[in-house]
C-alpha positions, 0 to 999 in steps of 0.5 A, a space after each residue: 290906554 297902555 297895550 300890555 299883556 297883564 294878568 292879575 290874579 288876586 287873592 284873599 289869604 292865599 286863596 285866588 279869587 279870579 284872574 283876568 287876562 286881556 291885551 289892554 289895561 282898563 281905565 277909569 272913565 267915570 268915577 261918581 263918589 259923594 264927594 269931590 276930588 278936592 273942595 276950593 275953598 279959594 276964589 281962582 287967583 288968590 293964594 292958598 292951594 285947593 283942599 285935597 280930598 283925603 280918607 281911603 276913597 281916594 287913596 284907593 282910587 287915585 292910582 287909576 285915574 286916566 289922564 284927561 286929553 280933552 276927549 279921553 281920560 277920567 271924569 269925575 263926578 262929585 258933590 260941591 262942597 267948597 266954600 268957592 267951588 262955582 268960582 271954578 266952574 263952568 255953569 254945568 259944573 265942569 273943570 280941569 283939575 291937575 292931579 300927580 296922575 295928570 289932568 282929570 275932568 270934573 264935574 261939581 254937583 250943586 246942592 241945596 242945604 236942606 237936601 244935602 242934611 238929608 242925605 248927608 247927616 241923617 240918611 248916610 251918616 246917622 243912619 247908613 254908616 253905623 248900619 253898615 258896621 254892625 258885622 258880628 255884635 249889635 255894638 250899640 247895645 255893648 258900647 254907651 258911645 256907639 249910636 243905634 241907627 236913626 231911621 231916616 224920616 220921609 223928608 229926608 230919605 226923599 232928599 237921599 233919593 234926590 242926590 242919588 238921582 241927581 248923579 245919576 243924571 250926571 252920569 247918563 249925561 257923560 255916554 261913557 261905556 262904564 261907570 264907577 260908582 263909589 261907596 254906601 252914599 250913592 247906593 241907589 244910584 246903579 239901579 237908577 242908572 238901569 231905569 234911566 236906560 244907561 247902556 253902559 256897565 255899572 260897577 259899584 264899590 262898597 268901601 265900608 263893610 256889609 252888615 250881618 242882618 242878625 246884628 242890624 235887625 234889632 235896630 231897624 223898624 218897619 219903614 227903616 227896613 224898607 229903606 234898607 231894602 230900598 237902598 240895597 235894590 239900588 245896589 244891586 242894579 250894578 253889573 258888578 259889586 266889589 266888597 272888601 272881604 269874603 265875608 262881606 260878600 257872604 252877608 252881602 249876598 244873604 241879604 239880598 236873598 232875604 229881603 230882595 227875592 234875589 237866588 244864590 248864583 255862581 259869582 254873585 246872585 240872579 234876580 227875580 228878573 234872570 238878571 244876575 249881579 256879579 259879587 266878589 271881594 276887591 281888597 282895597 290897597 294903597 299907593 306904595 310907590 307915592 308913599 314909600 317916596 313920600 316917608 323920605 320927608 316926613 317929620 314928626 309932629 312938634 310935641 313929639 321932635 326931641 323925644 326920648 328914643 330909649 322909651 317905645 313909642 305906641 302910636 293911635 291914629 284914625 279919624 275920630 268916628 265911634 268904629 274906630 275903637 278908640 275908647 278900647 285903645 285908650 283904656 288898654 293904654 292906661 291899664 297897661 300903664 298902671 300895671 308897670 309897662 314902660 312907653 310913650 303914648 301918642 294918639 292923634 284922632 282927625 274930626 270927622 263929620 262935625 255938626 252930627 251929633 251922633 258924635 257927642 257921646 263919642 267925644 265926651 268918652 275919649 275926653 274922659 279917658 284921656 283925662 284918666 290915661 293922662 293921671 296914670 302916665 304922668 304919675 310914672 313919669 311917661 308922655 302920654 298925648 291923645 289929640 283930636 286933631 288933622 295932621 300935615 300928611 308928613 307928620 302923619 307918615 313920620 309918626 307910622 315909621 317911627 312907631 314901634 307898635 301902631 295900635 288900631 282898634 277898630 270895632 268893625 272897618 270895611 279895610 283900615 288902610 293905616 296898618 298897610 301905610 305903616 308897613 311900607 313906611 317902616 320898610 327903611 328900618 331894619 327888620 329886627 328894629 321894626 314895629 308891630 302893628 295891632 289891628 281890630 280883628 273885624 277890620 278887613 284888613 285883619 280878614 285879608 292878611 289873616 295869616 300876617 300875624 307873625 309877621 307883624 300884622 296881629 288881629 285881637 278882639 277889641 271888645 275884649 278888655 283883657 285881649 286888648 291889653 295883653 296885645 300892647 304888652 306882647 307887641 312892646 315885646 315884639 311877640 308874635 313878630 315884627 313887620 316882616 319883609 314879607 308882609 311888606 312885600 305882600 301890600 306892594 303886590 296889592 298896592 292901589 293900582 292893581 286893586 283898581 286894575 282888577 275891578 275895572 278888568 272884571 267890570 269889563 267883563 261882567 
């Protein structure tokens, strides 16, 4: 730990929700997310390096990890999901792993395939996820590819409930002080943790946004609301729980009133037991630093090096998950096309979560506007290119700098990190030669830099066709403004560290 006198106060649209002061700066020392830091997909000696972990997770997390000394520092806890993960381990799963932030020491869970489908496919993904991001429509109903949520069947919520005990096993096995757990997949773990007699403070994070229960009760059935009911009770065994936004903490603490017993208290809710949950909004930042360092090498994917600068270029990039809007995107593009707006049109979405099949309707919609998109642009002689690829993270950061406007559309979004990357990508560029970027207005980060939109950071309504569209228009034209010093300063003050530096300070106090 460093001896510094820091006090953080963070703030949602200008308005503080707490300040902390203390003498020593906190430190992550137990981190339990559903995967790990990084998959080995290599035996030790041979070459090629491991695959590096990537999403928001742990670009959220990464500028709080503590060095490992061989005593002190962070442990990690996740899922064995590499090809020659036991290769590298001990036969509890343990190793060392180098990271920029220094050594830290993981744990590898080991899970067999039928457990890991219930958990993984049907419970978090096909059930969870698209649950979770019903904030203010009941979007399976507006959008064909959107898929209602699949009530788990008894098999595999029991296999959901094996995993989320089997970490926290791991975790009461460690006797650290505090626990991190991170996001929606190990729910039920902080409840566990409580029963299993861990003394310790338990913070959970949810990285995705908290469902109005109006949206998602259509969806749900008798058994299903009950796991739902399940898995929130899991929840609220956290001594604190971090959401991104207000509004998340708003639906979050109404549900559990409705459905847990659970009473409105000062920061948080009490329990039927006196027991009470700290509840408060942690907008999750980036790492600027690593970021801005990094932009220096970027370099431009190979379909796009030798363009022509005269023409914008509107660029899409987001994992190829059905809240991301990218069907909204491609159809604003090709009607802005064919109504005489002159660009270039690059759109790069990474697979995500292949072999669920809740996906399919979602990818045969992109390939059908794409098709479309592509007709209309190559009539006026204009690129056009969406691809459902991974970028190398250089060609990624290049593409966010030399963006005149980022346009995400994303349905519903716990933040949406690409829009704070591309800020601080583009703060090289002259102010006036800078981007817009256009953010789905139920993303968080459209809620936490709600006052930004003149200085290039706009919300619109994706679910409307027409505001789509008239967004890019404006924002080719530069309207309301481009990325401003301003905002560009604002992601720095909210960067990673101190996101991470506020929840562990409040966990230490909860």
């Amino acid at each position: 730990m460093t001896a510094l006198e820091y006090t953080w106060r963070i703030a949602v649209g200008g308005e503080p929700l707490g300040a902390y002061a203390f003498t020593m700066e906190p430190t992550a020392e137990l981190i339990l997310a559903n995967r790990s830091y990084l998959d080995h997909d290599t035996r030790p000696g041979e070459r090629g390096p491991a695959a590096g972990g990537a999403g928001g997770l742990l670009e959220a997390v990464r500028p709080v990890i503590a060095p490992w000394d061989g005593r002190e520092g962070t442990t990690w806890i996740g899922a064995a999901r590499g090809r020659h993960d036991r290769a590298w381990t001990d036969d509890a799963g343990f190793e060392v792993i180098q990271t920029p932030s220094g050594d830290i020491r993981h744990q590898r869970l080991f899970f067999d395939e039928s457990d890991w489908a219930g958990h993984y496919a049907h419970v978090s993904n096909g059930f969870l996820w698209p649950l979770l991001h019903l904030l203010r429509e009941p979007l399976p109903s507006l959008r064909s590819y959107y898929p209602a949520p699949t009530p788990p069947t008894e098999a595999q919520w029991r296999a959901f409930q094996a995993v989320n005990d089997a970490f926290a096993e791991a975790a009461l096995a460690t006797e650290t002080a505090t626990c991190w757990v991170q996001d929606y997949q190990l729910g039920q773990v902080p409840e566990l943790l409580r029963a299993k007699g861990f003394r310790g403070r338990t913070g959970f994070f949810l990285h995705t946004p908290f469902p109005r229960l109006a949206c998602a009760a259509p969806f749900l059935d008798d058994l299903s609301t009950a796991q739902f009911v399940e898995w929130l009770g899991g929840v609220l065994g956290a001594d604190l729980i971090g959401v991104q936004t207000r509004g998340d903490v708003e639906r979050l603490c109404a549900a559990a009133e409705a459905l847990c017993g659970a009473s409105a208290a000062d920061g948080g809710v009490r329990l039927g037991d006196g027991r009470l949950v700290r509840i408060a909004a942690f907008p999750v930042g980036i790492d600027t630093e690593a970021l801005a360092a990094a932009t220096t090498l970027a370099q431009l994917p190979a379909d796009l090096r030798g363009r022509d600068t005269a023409l914008p270029l509107v660029v899409g990039l987001e994992r190829a998950d059905y809240t991301k809007g990218i069907p909204e995107r491609l159809q604003a593009v090709t009607q802005a096309l064919s109504r005489g707006a002159r660009f270039e049109y690059a759109g790069f979405s990474s697979p995500t979560r292949e072999g669920v099949g809740a996906y399919e309707r979602l990818h045969a919609e992109c390939e059908r506007l794409t098709v479309e998109g592509s007709r209309v642009a190559s009539g006026r002689g204009l690129p056009f290119l969406q691809r459902n690829c991974a970028l190398a993270w250089i060609e990624v950061l290049a593409l966010i700098r030399e963006a005149d406007v980022l346009f995400t559309a994303s349905l519903a979004d716990g933040m949406n990190l690409v829009p704070l990357q591309t800020a601080i990508a583009q703060a090289s560029r002259p102010e006036s030669e800078r981007g817009v970027i256009l953010v789905g207005r139920d993303a968080g980060v459209a809620s936490t830099y709600r006052d930004f939109a003149e200085d290039g950071l706009v919300p619109f309504d994706p679910l409307d066709d027409e505001r789509t569209e008239r967004a890019l228009v404006e924002a080719l034209e530069g309207r309301p403004g481009r990325i401003s010093d301003r905002l560009i300063a604002t992601v720095r003050e909210r960067d990673a560290h101190a996101w991470g530096l506020s929840f562990l300070t409040a966990l230490t106090e909860a």
